[in-house]
C-alpha positions in Angstrom: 90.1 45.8 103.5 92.7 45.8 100.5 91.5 47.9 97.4 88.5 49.4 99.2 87.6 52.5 100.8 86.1 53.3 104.0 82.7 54.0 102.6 83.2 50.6 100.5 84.2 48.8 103.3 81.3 49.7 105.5 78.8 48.7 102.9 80.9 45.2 102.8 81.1 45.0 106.4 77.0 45.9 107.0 76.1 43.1 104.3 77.5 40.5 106.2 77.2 41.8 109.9 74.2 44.1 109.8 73.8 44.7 113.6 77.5 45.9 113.0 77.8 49.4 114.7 80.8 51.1 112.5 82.3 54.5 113.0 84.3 55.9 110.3 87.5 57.9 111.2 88.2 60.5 107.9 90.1 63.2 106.8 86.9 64.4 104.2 84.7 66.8 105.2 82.6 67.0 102.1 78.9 66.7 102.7 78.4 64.5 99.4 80.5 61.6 101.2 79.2 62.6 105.1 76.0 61.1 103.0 77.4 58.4 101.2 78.3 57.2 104.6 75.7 57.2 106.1 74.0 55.4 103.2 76.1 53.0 103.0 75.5 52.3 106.9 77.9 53.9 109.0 76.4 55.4 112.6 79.5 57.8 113.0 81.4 60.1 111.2 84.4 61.0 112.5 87.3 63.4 111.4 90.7 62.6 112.2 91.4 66.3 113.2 88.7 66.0 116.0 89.6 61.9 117.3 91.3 63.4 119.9 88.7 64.8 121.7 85.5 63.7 120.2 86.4 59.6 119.7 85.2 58.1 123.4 82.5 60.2 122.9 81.3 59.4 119.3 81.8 55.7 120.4 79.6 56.3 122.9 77.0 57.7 121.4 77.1 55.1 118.7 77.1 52.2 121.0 74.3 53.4 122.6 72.2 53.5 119.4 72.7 56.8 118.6 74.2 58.3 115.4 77.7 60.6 115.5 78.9 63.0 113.3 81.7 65.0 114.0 81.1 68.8 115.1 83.2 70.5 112.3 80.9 69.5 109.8 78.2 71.7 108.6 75.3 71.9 110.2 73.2 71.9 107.4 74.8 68.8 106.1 74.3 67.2 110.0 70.6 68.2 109.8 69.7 66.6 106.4 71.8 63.3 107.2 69.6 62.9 110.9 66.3 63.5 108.4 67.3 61.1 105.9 67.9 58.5 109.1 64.7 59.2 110.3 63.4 58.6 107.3 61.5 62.1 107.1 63.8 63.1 104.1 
């Protein structure tokens, strides 16, 4: 989407097409946007240096309901973004 980024985009996309399952494919590592992400309605979280091996898999998981985030990011940062989903944050 011209003049939008990816986080931008998603929260575009979910408006009109809420059941809309979207895994974002980034170079960012930073916890701040992992969140922002995932607020904004993204169910994976993808780095471009791990596609390789991790994007069947993270499609997967996403398709079947689950929620991906790519294994070089910090734990930490993985732990507080599955609270916030399940709403115990």
């Amino acid at each position: 989407m011209p003049g939008l980024n990816g986080i931008e985009a998603s929260r575009v996309i979910r408006k009109s097409q809420p059941d809309m399952k979207i895994v974002l494919l980034t170079l960012h590592e930073s916890p701040d946007l992992v969140r922002m992400a995932f607020r904004a309605g993204v169910r994976g979280y993808l780095l471009k240096t791990d596609a390789e091996q991790e994007l069947v898999r993270a499609l997967n998981v996403v398709l079947g309901e689950g929620s991906y985030i790519s294994p070089k990011i910090n734990s930490e940062v993985v732990k507080n973004v599955i609270s916030e989903l399940n709403g115990s944050h």
